[in-house]
N, C-alpha and C positions, 0 to 999 in steps of 0.2 A: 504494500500500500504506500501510495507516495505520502511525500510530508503535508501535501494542502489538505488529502483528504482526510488522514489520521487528526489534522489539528481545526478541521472544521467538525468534527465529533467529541475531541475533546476540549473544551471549553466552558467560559465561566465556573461553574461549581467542580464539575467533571474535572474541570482541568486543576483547580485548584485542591484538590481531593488527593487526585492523583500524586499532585508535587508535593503533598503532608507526606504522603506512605511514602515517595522517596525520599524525603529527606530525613524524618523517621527512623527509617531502616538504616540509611549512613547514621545519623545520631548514635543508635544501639549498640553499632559497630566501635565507633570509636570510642562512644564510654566503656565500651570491654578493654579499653587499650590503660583507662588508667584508674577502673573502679576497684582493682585488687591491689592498688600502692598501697594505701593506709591499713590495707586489711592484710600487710605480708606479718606483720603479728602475729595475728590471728592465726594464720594458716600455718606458720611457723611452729607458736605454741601446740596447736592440735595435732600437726602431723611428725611435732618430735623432729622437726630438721633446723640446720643455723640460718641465722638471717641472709646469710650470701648464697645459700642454695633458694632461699624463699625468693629471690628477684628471679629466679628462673620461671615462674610464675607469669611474670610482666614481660620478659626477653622471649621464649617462648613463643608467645602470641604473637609478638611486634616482627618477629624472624620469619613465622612460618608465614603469617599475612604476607610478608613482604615477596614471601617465595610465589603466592599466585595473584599478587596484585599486578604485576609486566606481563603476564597471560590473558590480562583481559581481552584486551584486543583481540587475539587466536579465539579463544573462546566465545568472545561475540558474535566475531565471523562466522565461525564453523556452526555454533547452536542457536543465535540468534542472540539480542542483547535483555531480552524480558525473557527468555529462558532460563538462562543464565543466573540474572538476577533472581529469579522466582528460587530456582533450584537451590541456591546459595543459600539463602534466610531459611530455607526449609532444615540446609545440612547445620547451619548457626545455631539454631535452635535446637537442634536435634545434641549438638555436643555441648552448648550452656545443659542443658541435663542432665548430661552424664559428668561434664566438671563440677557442678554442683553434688553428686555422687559420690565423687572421688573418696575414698577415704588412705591414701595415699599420696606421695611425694610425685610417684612414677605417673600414675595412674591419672593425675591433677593435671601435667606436663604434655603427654599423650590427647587427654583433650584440647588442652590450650592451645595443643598444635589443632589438632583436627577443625576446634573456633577459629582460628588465622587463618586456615586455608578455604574455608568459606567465605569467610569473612573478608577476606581477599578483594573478590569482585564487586561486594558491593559498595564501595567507597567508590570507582572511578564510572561503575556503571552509574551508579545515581545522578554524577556529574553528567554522564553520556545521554541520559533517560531525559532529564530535566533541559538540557540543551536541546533537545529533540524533539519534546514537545510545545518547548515555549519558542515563537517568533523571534526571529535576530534581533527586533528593537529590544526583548525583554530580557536575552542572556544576562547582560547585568545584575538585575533584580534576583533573576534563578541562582545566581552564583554567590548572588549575597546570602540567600535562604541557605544553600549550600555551606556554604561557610559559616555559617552564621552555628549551624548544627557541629560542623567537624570544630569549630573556636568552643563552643560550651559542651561539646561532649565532657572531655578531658577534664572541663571544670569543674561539672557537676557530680562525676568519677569519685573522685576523692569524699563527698556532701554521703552522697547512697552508702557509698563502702564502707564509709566510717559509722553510719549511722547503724544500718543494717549489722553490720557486723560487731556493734556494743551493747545492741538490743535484740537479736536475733542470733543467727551466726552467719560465717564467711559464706557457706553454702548457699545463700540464699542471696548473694549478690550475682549468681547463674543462674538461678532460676526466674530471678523476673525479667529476663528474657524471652520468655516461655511467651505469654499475650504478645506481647511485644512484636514477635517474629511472625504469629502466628498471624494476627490483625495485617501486618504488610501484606505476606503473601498472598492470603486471600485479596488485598485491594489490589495488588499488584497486579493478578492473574485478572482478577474483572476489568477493571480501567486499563492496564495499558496493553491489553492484547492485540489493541488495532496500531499499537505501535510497535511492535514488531520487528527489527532490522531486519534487511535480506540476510540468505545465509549463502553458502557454498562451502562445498567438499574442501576445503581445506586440506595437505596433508600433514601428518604430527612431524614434525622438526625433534624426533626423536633425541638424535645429538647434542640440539642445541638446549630440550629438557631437563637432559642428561647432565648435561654441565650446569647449568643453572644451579640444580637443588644440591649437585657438589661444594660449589664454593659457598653458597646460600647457607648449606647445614654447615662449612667448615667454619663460617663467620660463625653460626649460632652458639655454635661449641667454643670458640673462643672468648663470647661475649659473658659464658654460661659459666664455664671453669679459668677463665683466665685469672682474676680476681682474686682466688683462692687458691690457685696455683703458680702466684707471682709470674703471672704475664709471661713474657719471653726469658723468663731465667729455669723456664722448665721446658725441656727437652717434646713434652706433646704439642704442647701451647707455641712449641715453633715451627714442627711439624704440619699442626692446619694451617698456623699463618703462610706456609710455602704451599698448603694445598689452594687456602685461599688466591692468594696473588696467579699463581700456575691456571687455575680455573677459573678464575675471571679472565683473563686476560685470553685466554682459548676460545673462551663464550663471544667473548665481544668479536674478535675477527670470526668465529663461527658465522655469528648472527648477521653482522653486518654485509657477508657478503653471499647466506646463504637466500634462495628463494624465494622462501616460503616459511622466514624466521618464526621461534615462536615470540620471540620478541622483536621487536620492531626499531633496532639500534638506529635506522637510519632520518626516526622524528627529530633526532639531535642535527640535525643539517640544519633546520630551524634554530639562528643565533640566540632571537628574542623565546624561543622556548627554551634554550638551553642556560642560557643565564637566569633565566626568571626558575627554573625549577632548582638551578645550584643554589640560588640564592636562599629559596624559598626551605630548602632540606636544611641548611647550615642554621639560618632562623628559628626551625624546627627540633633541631637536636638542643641548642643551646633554651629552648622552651621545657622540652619534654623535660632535660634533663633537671630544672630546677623545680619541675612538678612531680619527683619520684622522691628526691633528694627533702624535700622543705616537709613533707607531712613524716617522714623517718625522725627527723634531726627535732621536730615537735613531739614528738613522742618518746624519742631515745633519752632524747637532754631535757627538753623543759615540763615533761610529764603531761602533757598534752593526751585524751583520750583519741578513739580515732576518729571520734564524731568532730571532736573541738580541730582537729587536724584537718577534717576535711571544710570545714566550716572555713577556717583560715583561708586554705589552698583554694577554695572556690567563691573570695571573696573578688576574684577575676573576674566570675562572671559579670557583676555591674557594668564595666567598660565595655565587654565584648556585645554583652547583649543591648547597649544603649548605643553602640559606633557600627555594630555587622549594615544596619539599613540605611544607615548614613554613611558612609566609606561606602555602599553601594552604589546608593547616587553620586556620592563626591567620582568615583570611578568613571560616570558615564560625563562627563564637565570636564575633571581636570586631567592630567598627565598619571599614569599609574603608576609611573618612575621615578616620581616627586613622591605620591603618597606612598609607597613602600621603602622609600629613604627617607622619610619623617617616623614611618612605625620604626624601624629597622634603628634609628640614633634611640626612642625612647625606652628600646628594649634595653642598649646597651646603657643608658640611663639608670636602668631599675636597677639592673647587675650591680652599678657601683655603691644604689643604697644599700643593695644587701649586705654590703662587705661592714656597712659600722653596725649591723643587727649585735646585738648581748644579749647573753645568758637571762637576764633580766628583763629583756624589753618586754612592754605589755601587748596587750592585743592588735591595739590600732597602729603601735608602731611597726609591728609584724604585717600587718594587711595593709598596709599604704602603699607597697612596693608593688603588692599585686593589683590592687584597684588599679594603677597606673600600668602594669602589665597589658589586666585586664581593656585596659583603654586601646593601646599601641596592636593588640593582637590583630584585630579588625585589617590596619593601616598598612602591612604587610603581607598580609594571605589573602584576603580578597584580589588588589591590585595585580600579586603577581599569579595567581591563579587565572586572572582574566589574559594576563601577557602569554602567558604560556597557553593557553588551550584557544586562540582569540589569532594565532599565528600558521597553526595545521591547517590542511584541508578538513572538510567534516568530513569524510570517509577516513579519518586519521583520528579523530577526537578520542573515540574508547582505546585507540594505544595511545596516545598521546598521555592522556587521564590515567593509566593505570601505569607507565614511566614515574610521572609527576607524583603519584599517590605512592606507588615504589621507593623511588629515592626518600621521599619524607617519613614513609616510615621505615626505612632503613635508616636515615638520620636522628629517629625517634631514638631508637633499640642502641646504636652505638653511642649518644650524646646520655647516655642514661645510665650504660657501660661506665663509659670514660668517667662521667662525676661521681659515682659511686668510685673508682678505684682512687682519683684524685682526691677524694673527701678521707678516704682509710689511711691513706699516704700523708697526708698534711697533718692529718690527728697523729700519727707516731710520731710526727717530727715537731708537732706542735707540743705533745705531751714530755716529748726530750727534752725540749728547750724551757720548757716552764719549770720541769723535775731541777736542772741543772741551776735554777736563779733559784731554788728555794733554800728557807732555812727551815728543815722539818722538824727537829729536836726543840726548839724553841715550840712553833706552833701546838706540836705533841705536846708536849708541858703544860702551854695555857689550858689545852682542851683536856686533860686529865687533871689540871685544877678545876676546873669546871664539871667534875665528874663524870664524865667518861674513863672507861677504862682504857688500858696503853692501845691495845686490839681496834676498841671501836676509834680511837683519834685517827687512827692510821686509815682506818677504812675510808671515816667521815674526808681524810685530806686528798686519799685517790680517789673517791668519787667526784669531790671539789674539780680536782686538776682534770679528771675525764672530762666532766663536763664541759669548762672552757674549752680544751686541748679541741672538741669537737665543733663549739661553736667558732673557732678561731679557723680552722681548715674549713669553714662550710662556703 
């Protein structure tokens, strides 16, 4: 069916209907990316494992998604793009179930993959669906809605998980899923069946599969034990990274000069899609990573529950959700280039309030950083979202969108990595350097005239210097 006749049916309510269940469905998605942060506690305590095996939880999901978000495209092609999508929310839902089930470490992981690799398509197909249906004058608007859901998923992540999981338990941050998935699909499959892409026999680029989910799994496993196996001063963790580097670099001249790719290396020919999505991942990591980091470091240091963490952490949403419809419009006016190097300075802005944060600070000086996050997110992912998907042909959009959606959540999972080992690393050397200017004999004394015994002063002076030692590396 062509596009005038699919978008002369679906219209006014139909069509706005329609664009809920899509964006919806991405929403769901991406708050599964960051609703199990504040609840790695939880899961921790229950299933008996340390805190650096519990991120495998968050890495997991962020890795395996990334491995079938660059398939969209092949996928669309070959099955059609509301197939696809339909099929996806069904298999999403079908493993929020069984993750919620889980009563192990292994068994948690195993789903989290099986949610990522659903979960996958439906982030660039949403973007593909909602462009497809709505007229060129209104992609703007569709991309704000769009964005508007992937900018407050993440926010609102941390609100559920914490709360859910301090009044309920962790399990049940999968299972409300369950409606959720269920309500899309059904809308999906009624409304947009007359939108439909064409298909064709397609054939599998077995090779270049092959190689993908090599170097894809060899990053996951380094993202997963590097950490706790001191990075490259361990003999396996240097071993992927050579499989890593060897297997990408095979895939990419695979792909690029094969046929019938399953990825589509050659969208990067396009200069303004190739900088607007580097920019756009780099922006992304240095995001995610302060929203995995900030609800831990509330909870580990200043005793923060995981409700009150999540509370904090999604004190973003105010900016995002007050600037997504406005940065939509400012988008269709001004230069996208300007607005995404105005978000793009205030992000780097917040970062350097974070650095005077204390052990002490109270609430509002802990959420001022993010309300201003909350602001700048908009100002950045909209604009370059539209540079990037606004420069393809449309028979390019569902690969172009599931590149773009690729790289950012591959910049998710490694900018998440890297501040987690960064954070462990600067507390030992923070905690060195405070141990080494102390006078502890004295202190000991005061606090054992003060009745404490010699035992608990000691206790009471390394929990002191922990603390710091963590807020000082955060």
């Amino acid at each position: 069916m062509n596009t005038a006749t699919f978008q002369s049916e679906l219209k006014g309510g139909r069509l706005l209907l329609a664009a809920f269940f899509l964006a919806l469905a991405n929403f769901m998605v991406v708050l599964d990316m960051t609703i199990a942060n504040v609840s790695v506690p939880h899961i921790t305590g229950s299933l008996a494992v340390s805190s650096s095996q519990g991120t495998w939880v968050i890495t997991s999901y962020a890795v395996a998604e990334a491995i079938c978000v660059p398939l969209t495209g092949w996928l669309a092609g070959r099955f059609g793009a509301v197939r696809v999508f339909t099929i996806s929310l069904i298999g999403f839902t079908t493993f929020s179930i069984l993750c919620g089930l889980s009563n192990s470490l292994a068994m948690l992981v195993i789903c989290r993959i099986g949610q990522g690799l659903f979960g996958g398509p439906i982030m660039p197909l949403s973007q593909t669906l909602l462009m497809r249906i709505f007229p060129p004058e209104k992609h703007s608007q569709a991309m704000g809605m769009w964005a508007m859901t992937t900018v407050v998923g993440p926010i609102l992540g941390p609100i559920l998980g914490g709360t859910i999981s301090d009044n309920w338990s962790w399990h049940w941050i999968f299972f409300i899923n369950i409606p959720v998935g269920v309500i899309c699909a059904v809308g999906v499959m009624r409304l947009l069946k007359v939108a439909e892409t064409p298909i064709a026999k397609l054939p599998i680029d077995t090779i270049g599969l092959t190689l993908l989910i090599v170097w894809i799994g060899a990053l996951q496993l380094m993202l997963d034990l590097g950490h706790e196996r001191d990075w490259f001063n361990n003999s396996f963790i240097c071993i992927l990274a050579v499989i890593l580097v060897v297997g990408f670099i095979a895939f990419f001249i695979w792909e690029y000069y094969e046929k019938h790719p399953i990825v589509n290396i050659q969208i990067f020919r396009y200069r303004g899609f190739t900088i607007a999505t580097i920019s756009l991942a780099f922006a992304f990591a240095a995001f995610f990573g302060s929203i995995v980091l900030i609800p831990q470091w509330l909870q580990i240091n200043l005793g923060y529950t995981a409700s009150w963490a999540g509370y904090l952490t999604a004190t973003m949403g105010f900016g995002s959700l007050m600037m997504s419809p406005v940065v939509a419009k400012l988008a269709t006016k001004y230069d996208p280039r300007a607005l995404s190097s105005f978000g793009l300075m205030i992000l780097g802005g917040v970062t350097l309030m974070r650095s005077f944060w204390t052990s002490d600070a109270d609430f509002m000086a802990l959420a001022l950083p993010q309300i201003i996050q909350g602001f700048a997110v908009p100002f950045f992912f909209i604009p370059l979202s539209n540079i990037a998907l606004g420069v393809v042909r449309p028979d390019e959009v569902a690969s172009a969108a599931g590149l773009m959606n690729f790289m950012r959540t591959m910049a998710g999972a490694i900018g998440a990595s890297i501040a987690v080992t960064i954070w462990d690393d600067h507390t030992k050397l923070a905690r060195s350097e405070i141990v080494s200017t102390m006078h502890v004999e004295e202190t000991q004394r005061n606090l054992v005239n003060s009745g404490f015994s010699p035992e608990m002063a000691l206790g009471t002076i390394s929990n002191l210097v922990d603390k710091e030692a963590l807020t000082l590396s955060g």
